[in-house]
ZADO-1210 file (C-alpha; in nm, 4 decimals, padded with zeros to 6 digits):
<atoms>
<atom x="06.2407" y="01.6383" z="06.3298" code="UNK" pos="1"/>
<atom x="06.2062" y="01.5140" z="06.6911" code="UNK" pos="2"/>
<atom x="06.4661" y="01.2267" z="06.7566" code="UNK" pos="3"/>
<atom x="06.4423" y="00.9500" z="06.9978" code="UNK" pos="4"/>
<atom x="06.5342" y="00.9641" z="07.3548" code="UNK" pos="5"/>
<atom x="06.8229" y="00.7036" z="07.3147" code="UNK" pos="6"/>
<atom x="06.9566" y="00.8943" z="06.9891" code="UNK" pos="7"/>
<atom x="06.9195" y="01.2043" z="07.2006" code="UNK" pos="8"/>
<atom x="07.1688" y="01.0295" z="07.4867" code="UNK" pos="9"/>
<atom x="07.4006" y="00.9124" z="07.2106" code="UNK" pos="10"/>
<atom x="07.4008" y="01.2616" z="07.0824" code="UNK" pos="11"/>
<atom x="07.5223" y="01.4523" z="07.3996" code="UNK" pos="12"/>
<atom x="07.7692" y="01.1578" z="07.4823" code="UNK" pos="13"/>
<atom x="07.9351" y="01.2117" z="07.1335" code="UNK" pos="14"/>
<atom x="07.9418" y="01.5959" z="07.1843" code="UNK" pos="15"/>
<atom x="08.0434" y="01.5492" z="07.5228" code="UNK" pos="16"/>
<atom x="08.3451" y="01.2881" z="07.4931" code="UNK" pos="17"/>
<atom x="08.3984" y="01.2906" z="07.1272" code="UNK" pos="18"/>
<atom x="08.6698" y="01.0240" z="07.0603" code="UNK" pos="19"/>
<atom x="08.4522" y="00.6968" z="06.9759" code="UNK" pos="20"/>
<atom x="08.6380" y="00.4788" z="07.1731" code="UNK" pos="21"/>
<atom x="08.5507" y="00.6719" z="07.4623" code="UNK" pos="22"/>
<atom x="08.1954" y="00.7280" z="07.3845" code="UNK" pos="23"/>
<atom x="08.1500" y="00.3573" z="07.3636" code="UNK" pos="24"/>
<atom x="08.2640" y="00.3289" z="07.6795" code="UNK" pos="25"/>
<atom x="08.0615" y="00.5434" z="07.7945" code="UNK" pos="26"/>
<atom x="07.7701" y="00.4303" z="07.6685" code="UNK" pos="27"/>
<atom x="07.8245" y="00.0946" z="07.8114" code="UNK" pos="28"/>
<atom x="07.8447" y="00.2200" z="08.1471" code="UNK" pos="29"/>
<atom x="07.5548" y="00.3599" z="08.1573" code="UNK" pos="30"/>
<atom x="07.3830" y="00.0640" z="08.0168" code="UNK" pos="31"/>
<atom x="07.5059" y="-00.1542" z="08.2353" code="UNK" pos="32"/>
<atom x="07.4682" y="00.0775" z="08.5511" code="UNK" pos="33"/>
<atom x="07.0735" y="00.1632" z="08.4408" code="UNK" pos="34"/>
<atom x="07.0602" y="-00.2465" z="08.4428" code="UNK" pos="35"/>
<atom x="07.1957" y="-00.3215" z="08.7552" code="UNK" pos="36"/>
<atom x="07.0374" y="00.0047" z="08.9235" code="UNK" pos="37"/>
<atom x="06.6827" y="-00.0328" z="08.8023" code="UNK" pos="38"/>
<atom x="06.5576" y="-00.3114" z="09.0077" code="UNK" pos="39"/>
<atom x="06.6432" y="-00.0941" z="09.3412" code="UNK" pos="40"/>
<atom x="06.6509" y="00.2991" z="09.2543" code="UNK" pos="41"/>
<atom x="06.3409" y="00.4486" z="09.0902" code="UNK" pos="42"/>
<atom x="06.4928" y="00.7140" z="08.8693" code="UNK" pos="43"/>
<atom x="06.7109" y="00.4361" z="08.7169" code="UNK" pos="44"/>
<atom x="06.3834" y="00.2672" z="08.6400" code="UNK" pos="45"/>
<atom x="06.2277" y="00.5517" z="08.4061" code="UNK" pos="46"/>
<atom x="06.5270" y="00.6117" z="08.2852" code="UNK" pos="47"/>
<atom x="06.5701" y="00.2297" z="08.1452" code="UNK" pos="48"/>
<atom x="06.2335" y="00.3044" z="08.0223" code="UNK" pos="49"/>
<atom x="06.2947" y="00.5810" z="07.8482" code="UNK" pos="50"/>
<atom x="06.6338" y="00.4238" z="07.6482" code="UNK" pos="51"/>
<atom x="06.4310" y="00.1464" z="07.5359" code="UNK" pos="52"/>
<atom x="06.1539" y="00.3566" z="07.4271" code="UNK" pos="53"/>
<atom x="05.9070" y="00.2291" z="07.6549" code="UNK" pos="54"/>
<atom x="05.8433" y="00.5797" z="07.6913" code="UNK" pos="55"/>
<atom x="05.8193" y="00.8286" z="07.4616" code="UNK" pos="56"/>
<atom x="05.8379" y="01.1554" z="07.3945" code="UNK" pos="57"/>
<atom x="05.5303" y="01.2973" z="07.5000" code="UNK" pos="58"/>
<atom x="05.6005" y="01.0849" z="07.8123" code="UNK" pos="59"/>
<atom x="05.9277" y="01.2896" z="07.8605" code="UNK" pos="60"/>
<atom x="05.7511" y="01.6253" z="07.8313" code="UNK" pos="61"/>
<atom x="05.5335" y="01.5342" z="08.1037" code="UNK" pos="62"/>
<atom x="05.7989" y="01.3971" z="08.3429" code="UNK" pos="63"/>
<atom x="06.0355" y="01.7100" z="08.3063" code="UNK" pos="64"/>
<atom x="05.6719" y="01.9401" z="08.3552" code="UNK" pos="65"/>
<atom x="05.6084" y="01.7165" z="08.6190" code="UNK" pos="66"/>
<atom x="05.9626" y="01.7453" z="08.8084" code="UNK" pos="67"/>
<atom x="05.9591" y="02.1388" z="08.6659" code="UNK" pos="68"/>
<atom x="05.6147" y="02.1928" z="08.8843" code="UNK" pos="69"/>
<atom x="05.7843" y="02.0171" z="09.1954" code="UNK" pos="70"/>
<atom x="06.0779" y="02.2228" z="09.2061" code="UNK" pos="71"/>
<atom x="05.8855" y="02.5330" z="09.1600" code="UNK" pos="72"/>
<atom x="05.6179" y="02.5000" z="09.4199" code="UNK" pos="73"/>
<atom x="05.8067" y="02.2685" z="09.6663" code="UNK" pos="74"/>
<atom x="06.0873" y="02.4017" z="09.6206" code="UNK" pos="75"/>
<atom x="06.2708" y="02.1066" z="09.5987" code="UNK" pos="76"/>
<atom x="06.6284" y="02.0927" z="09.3767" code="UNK" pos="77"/>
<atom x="06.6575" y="01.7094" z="09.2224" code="UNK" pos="78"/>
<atom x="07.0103" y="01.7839" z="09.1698" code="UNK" pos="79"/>
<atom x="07.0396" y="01.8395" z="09.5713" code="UNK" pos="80"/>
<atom x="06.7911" y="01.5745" z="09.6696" code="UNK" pos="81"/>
<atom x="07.0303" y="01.3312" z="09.4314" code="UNK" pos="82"/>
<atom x="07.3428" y="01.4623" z="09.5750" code="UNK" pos="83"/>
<atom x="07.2101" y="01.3977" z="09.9295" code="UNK" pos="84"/>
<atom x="07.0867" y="01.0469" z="09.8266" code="UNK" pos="85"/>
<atom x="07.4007" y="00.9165" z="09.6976" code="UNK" pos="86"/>
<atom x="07.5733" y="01.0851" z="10.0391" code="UNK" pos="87"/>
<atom x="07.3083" y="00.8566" z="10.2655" code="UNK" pos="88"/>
<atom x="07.3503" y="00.5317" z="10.0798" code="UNK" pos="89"/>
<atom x="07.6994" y="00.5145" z="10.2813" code="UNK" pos="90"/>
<atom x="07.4443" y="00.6154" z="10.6334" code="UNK" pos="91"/>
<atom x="07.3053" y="00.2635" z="10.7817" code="UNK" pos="92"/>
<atom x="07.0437" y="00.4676" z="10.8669" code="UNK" pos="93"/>
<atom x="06.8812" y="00.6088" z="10.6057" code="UNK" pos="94"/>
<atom x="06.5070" y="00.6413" z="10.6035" code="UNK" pos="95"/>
<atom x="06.2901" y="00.5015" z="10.3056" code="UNK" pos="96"/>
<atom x="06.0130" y="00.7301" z="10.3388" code="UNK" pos="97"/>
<atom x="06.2289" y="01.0397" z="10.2781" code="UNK" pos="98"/>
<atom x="06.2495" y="00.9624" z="09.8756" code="UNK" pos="99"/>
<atom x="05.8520" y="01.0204" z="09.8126" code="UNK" pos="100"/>
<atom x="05.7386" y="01.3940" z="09.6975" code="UNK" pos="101"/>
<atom x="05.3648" y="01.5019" z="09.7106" code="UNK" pos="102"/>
<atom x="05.2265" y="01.7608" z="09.5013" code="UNK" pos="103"/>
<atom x="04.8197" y="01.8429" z="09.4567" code="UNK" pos="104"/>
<atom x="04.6992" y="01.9234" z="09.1794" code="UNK" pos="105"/>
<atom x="04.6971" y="02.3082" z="09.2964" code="UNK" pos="106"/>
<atom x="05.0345" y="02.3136" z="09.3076" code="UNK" pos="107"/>
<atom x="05.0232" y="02.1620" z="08.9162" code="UNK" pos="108"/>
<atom x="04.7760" y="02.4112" z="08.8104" code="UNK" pos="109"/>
<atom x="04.9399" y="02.7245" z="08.9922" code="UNK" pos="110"/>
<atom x="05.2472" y="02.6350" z="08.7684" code="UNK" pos="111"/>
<atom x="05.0687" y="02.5995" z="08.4411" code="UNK" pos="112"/>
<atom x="05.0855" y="02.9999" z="08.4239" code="UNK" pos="113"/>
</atoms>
């Protein structure tokens, strides 16, 4: 049985913290941060769509193929790029056009194999 992407969240919170009281507040951190951060960060966008099902699972299999195909043949870590992000949003100078990716669709059909 396939489960929902915001019971899947729920899930690993509960593994992951375990006392309830903790997990709730948690939960509501990341609620409210994917609210406020949604309007101005990208990733916090799909992400809000994906809690409130907007998206669903086959939507998620293509987005983590998608990102899977970038990393392979542009080699290109998201945890890196992410790190690096959060590091330049304290840099005044930070350069818009440096968060867009391009991959053809050679580089998609190269990693179907």
């Amino acid at each position: 049985m396939t489960h929902s992407f915001p019971i899947f969240v729920l899930d690993f919170l509960m593994k992951k913290f375990v006392k309830k009281s903790i997990v709730d507040r948690n939960c509501l951190d990341l609620l409210l941060s994917v609210q406020y951060y949604k309007e101005s960060i990208k990733e916090a966008e799909i992400f809000s769509n994906f809690l409130n099902e907007s998206y669903n699972t086959d939507d998620l299999i293509f987005f983590l193929f998608v990102r899977s195909c970038i990393e392979r043949e542009m080699g290109i870590l998201f945890i890196e790029k992410a790190r690096d992000e959060i590091k330049m949003q304290f840099n005044e100078e930070k350069d818009e056009d440096d968060n867009e990716i391009y991959l053809n669709k050679k580089n998609c059909m190269n990693s179907k194999n």
